[in-house]
C-alpha positions in Angstrom: 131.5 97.8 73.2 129.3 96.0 75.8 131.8 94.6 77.9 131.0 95.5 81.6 128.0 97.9 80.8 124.4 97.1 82.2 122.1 96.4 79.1 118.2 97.4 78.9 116.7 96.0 75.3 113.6 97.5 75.1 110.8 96.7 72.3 107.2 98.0 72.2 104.6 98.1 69.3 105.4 99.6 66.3 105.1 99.6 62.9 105.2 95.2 61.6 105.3 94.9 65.5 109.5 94.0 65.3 110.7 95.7 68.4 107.8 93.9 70.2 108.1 90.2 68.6 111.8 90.7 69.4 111.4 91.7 72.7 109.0 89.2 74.0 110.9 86.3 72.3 114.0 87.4 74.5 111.8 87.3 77.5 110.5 83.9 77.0 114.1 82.7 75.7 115.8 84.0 78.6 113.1 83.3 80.6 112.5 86.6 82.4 110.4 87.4 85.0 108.7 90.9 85.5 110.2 92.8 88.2 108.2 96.2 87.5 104.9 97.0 85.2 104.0 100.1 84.0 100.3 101.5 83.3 99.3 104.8 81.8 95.7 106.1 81.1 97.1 107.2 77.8 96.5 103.5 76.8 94.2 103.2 74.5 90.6 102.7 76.6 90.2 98.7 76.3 91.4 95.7 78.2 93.0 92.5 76.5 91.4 89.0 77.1 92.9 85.8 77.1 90.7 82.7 78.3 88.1 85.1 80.3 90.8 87.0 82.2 90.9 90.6 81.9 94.0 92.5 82.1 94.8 96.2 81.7 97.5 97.5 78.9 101.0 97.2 80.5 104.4 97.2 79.8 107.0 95.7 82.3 110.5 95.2 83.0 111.8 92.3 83.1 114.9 90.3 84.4 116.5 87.1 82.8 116.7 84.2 85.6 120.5 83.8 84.7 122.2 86.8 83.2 122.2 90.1 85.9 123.3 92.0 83.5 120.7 92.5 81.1 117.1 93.9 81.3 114.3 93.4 78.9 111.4 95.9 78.4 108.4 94.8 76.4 104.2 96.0 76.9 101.2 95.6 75.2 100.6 99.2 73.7 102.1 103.0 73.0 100.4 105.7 74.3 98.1 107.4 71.9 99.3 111.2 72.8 102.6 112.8 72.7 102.4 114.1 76.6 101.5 109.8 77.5 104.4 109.1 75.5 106.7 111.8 77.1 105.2 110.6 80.4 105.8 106.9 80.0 109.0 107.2 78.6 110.3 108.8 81.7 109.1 106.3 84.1 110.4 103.9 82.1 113.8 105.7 82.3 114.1 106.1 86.1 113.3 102.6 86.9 115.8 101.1 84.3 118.4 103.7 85.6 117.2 102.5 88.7 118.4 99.0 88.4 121.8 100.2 87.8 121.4 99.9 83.4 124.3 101.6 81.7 122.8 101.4 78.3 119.3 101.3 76.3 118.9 99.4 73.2 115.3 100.1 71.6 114.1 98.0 68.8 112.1 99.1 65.5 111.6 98.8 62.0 113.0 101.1 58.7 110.4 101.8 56.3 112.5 103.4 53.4 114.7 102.0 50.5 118.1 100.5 51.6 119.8 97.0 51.0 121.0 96.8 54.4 119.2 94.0 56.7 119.8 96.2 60.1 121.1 100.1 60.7 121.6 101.9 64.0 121.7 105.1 66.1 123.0 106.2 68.7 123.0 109.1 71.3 127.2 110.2 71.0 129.4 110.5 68.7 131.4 107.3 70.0 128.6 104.9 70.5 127.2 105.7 66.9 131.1 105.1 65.8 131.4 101.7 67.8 128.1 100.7 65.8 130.0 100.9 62.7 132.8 98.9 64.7 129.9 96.1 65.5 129.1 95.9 61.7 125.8 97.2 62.1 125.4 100.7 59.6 124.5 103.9 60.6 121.6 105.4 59.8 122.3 108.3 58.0 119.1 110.5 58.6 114.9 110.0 59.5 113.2 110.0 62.1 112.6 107.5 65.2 109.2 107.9 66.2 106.8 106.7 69.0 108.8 105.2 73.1 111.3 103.1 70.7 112.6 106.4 69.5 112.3 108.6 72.7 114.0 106.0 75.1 116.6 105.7 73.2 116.8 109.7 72.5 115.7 110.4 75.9 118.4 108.0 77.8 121.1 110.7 78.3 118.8 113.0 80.4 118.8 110.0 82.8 122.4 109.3 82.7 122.4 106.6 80.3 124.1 105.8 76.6 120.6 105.3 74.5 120.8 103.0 70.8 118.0 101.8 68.6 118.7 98.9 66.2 116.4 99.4 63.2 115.5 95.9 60.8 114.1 96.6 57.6 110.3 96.4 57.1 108.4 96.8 54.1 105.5 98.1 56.6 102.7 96.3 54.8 102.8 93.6 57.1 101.0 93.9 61.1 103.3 91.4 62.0 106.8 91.3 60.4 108.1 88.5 61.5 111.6 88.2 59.1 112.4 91.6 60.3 112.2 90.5 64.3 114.4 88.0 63.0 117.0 90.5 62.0 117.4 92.3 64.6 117.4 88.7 67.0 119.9 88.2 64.9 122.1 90.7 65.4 121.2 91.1 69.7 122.4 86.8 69.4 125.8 88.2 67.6 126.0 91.2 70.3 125.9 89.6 73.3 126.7 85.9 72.6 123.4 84.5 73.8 122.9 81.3 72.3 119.5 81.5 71.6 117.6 79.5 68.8 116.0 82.0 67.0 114.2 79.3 64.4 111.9 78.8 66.9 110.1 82.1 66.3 107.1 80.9 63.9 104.0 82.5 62.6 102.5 85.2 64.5 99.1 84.3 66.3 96.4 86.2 65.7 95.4 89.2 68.4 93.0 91.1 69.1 94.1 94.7 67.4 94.9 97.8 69.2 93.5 100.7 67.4 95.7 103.5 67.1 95.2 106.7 64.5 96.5 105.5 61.6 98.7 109.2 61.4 100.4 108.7 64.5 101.0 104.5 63.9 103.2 105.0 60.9 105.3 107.3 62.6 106.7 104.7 64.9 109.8 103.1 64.1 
């Protein structure tokens, strides 16, 4: 399904935070260096501190030092209005296409009943099919909200075959660690990287990002 394609996996803050504990344990495990950031003043309006250093909201794009190709994408925040996210999600788009990715893979949580550990989407008909082929299930309807939804809905405009990988959350918890789990899981099983996902232990505590509560729990 992935043989020969360029891969982006792309995780930002959402609901439990999966998509982001995900991402950002591929980019240490792989161990990626940022080759692009990305800033956008619809950030919310604060700065995160770690040991007295100041650093604005980003996300970046990052490469693995041994696998050319694969891309992660990972950042600190989602934009708090739907023109940011529309924004964002586009300049995120050109520079992966720009690095000559064939295919998007967003991360997120499912909020709903279902005994399944991990569903999908997918922009065609044949990538949702080859899902099903991957033994991942398709989700059968809802909605993908917040940049882990529209990079993955938005890919084709820029040329590119967009999936999201959705782990079940109960979405009570801020971080849902058993659910990043999942869906490392299932990237391990994908693409045959080797990585030891036991390693991923209890979240440390962060300073929160406060985001409405209304448009929060519409991200996937």
């Amino acid at each position: 399904m992935f043989e020969s394609r360029v891969i982006c996996i792309c995780g930002l803050p959402g609901i439990g935070s999966v998509g982001k504990v995900a991402a950002d344990y591929l980019s240490v495990a792989l161990e990626c260096s940022t080759i692009k950031p990305f800033f956008s003043n619809s950030f919310p309006p604060q700065v995160m501190v770690s040991r007295g250093l100041a650093k604005l909201l980003h996300g970046e794009l990052m490469r693995p030092k041994e696998r050319e190709n694969m891309y992660i994408l990972s950042g600190d925040a989602q934009p708090l209005d739907v023109l940011g996210m529309y924004r964002l999600a586009g300049e995120m788009l050109e520079a992966i296409a720009g690095q000559g990715v064939t295919d998007v893979i967003t991360l997120a949580a499912y909020v709903g009943e279902t005994d399944e550990k991990i569903m999908g989407a997918a922009t065609d008909i044949d990538s949702a099919a080859a899902l099903g082929q991957c033994n991942i299930p398709k989700l059968c309807s809802g909605a993908i909200g917040g940049l882990n939804g529209l990079l993955a809905g938005l890919a084709p405009l820029y040329g590119l075959r967009g999936f999201c990988l959705l782990s079940t959350s109960s979405g009570n918890d801020p971080v849902d660690i058993p659910a990043a789990c999942s869906l490392l899981e299932a990237i391990n099983e994908l693409f045959h990287l080797d990585i030891e996902i036991s390693l991923l232990g209890p979240p440390a505590e962060e300073p929160s990002i406060p985001v409405a509560s209304e448009v929060d729990m519409n991200y996937r």
